[in-house]
C-alpha positions as CSV (number, residue, x, y, z in Angstrom):
1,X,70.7,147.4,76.8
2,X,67.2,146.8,75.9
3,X,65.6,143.8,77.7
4,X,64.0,140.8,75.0
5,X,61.0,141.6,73.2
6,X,58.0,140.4,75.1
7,X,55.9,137.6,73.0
8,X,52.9,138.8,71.5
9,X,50.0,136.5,71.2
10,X,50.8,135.9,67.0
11,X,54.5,134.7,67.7
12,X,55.0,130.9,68.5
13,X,56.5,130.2,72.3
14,X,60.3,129.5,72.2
15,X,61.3,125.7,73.6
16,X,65.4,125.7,74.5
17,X,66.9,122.1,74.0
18,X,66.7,121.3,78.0
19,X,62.4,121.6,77.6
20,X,62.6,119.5,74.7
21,X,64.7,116.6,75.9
22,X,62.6,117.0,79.6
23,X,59.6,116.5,77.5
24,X,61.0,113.5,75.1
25,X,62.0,111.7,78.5
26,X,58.6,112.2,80.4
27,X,57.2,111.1,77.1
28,X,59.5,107.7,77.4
29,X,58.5,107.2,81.5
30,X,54.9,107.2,80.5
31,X,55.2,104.6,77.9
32,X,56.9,102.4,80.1
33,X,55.6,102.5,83.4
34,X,52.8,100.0,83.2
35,X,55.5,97.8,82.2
36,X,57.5,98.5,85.3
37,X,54.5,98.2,87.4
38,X,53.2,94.9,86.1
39,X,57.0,93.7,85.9
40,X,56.8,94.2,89.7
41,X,53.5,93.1,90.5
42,X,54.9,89.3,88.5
43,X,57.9,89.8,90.7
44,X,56.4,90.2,93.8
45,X,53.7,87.3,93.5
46,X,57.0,84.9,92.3
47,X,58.5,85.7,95.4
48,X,55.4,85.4,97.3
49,X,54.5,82.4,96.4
50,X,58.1,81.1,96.6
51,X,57.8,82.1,100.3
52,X,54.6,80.5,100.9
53,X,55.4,77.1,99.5
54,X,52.6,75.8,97.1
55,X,49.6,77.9,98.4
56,X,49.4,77.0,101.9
57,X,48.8,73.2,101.8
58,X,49.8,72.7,105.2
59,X,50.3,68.9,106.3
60,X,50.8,68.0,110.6
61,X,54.1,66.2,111.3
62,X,54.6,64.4,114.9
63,X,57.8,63.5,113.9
64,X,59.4,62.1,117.1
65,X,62.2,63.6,118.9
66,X,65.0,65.6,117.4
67,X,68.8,65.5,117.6
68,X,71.6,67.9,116.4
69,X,72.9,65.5,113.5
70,X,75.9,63.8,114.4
71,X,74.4,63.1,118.0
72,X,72.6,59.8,118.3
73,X,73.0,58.4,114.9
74,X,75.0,55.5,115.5
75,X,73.8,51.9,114.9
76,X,70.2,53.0,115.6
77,X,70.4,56.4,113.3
78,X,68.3,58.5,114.4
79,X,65.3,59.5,111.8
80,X,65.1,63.5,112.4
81,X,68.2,65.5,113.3
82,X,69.0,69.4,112.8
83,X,71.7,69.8,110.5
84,X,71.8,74.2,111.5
85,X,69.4,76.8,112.7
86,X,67.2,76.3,109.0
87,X,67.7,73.3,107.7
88,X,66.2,69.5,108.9
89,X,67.0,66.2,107.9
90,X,63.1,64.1,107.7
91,X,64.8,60.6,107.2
92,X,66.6,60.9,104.3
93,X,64.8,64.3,103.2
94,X,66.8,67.4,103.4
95,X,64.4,70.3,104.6
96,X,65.3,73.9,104.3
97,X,62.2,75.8,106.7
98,X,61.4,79.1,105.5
99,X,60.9,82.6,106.0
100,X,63.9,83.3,108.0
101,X,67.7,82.7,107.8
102,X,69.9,82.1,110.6
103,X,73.7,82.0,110.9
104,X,75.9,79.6,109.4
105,X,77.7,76.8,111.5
106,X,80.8,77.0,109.2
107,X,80.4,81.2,109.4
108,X,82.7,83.7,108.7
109,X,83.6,84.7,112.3
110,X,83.1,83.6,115.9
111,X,80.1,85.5,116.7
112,X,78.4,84.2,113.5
113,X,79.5,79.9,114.6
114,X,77.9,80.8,118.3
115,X,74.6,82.4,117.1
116,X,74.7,79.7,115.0
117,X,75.0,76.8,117.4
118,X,72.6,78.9,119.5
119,X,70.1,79.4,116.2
120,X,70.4,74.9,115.7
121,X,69.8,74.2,119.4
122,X,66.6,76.3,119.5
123,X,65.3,74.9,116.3
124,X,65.6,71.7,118.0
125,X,64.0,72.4,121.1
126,X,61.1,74.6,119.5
127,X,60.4,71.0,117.1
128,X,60.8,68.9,120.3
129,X,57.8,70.5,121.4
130,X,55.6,68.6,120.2
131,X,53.7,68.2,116.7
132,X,54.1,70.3,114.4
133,X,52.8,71.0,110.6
134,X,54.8,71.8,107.1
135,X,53.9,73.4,104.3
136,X,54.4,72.4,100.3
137,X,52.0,69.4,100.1
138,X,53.2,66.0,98.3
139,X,55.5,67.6,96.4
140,X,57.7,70.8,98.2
141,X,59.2,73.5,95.5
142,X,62.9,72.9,96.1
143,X,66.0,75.3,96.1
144,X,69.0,74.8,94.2
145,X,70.6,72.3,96.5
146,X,67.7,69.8,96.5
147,X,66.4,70.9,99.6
148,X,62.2,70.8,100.2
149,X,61.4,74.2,101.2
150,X,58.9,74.6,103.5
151,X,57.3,77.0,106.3
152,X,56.6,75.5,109.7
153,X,53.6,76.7,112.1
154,X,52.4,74.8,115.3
155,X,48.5,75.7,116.2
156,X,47.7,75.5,119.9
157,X,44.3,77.0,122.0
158,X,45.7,80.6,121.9
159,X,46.6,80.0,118.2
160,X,49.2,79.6,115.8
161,X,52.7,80.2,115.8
162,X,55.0,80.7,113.6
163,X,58.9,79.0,113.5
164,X,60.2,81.8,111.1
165,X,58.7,84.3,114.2
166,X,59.9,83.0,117.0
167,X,63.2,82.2,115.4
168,X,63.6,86.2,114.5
169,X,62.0,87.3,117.8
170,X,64.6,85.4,119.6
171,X,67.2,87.2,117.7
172,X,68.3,84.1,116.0
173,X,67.5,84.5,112.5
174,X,66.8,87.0,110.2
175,X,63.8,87.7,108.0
176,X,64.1,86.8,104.4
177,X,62.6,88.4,101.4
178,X,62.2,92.1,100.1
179,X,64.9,94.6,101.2
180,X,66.4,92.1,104.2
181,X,69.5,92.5,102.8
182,X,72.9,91.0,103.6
183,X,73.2,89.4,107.4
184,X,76.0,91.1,109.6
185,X,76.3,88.5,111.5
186,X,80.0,89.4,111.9
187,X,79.5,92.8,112.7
């Protein structure tokens, strides 16, 4: 058997079906990839900037002492309790602090309800402390249960630190955001 005919320089180059649709599809990815990108870019500043509050306007709060809610809010009713290892009651404003997430008091197992109570009685302790400040300004973004949602940071000599930090240093809390993913609290 004779092997193919070698091209010569006057005959056109052969293109199979599989170089053609390569081609068409490379074609396609180089349309749309500035989309992609700026899609991501408007992506990653929303979630920025949910994160963040409303650009880092940052007001202190010496709020008083702290209870676990339920505890001390008889007659007297205490004005700041913490409802779980997030989430604040201000009065009669419902704060959710960001930038972490720590384990639900209702979870799904018994590891998840003691990191939990553990996760609530060091929030109350770190904002028993001593004053504090919130961000959000005047008027907090909110999530979808009404809660303000704000960071918290305490600045000292040494500096500042950080409630969402110490909460996920302590192995409390988890980070929130990009890729965290789902919490195993359970396993």
């Amino acid at each position: 058997m004779a092997p193919p005919p070698k091209s010569s320089a006057n005959s056109p180059p052969r293109f199979d079906a599989r170089w053609q649709a390569r081609r068409r599809r490379a074609a396609r990815w180089r349309a749309a990839r500035w989309w992609l990108l700026l899609a991501a870019l408007l992506a990653g500043g929303l979630l920025l900037a949910r994160w963040q509050g409303s650009g880092g306007d940052w007001q202190a709060h010496d709020a008083g002492r702290f209870v676990l809610c339920g505890e001390g809010r008889g007659e007297g009713r205490a004005a700041n309790c913490v409802i779980d290892g997030d989430t604040v009651m201000l009065g009669q404003r419902r704060v959710r602090l960001t930038g972490y997430d720590a384990p639900e008091i209702g979870g799904a197992c018994e590891a998840e309800r003691l990191l939990a109570r553990r996760a609530q009685l060091a929030l109350r302790d770190w904002l028993n402390r001593g004053a504090f400040e919130l961000d959000g300004g005047a008027d907090p973004p909110r999530d979808l249960y009404g809660r303000e949602l704000r960071g918290a940071r305490r600045s000292d000599a040494m500096g500042q630190e950080w409630l969402a930090e110490a909460m996920v240093e302590a192995g409390l809390a988890r980070t929130t955001g990009w890729g965290a993913g789902e919490a195993g609290w359970c396993g």
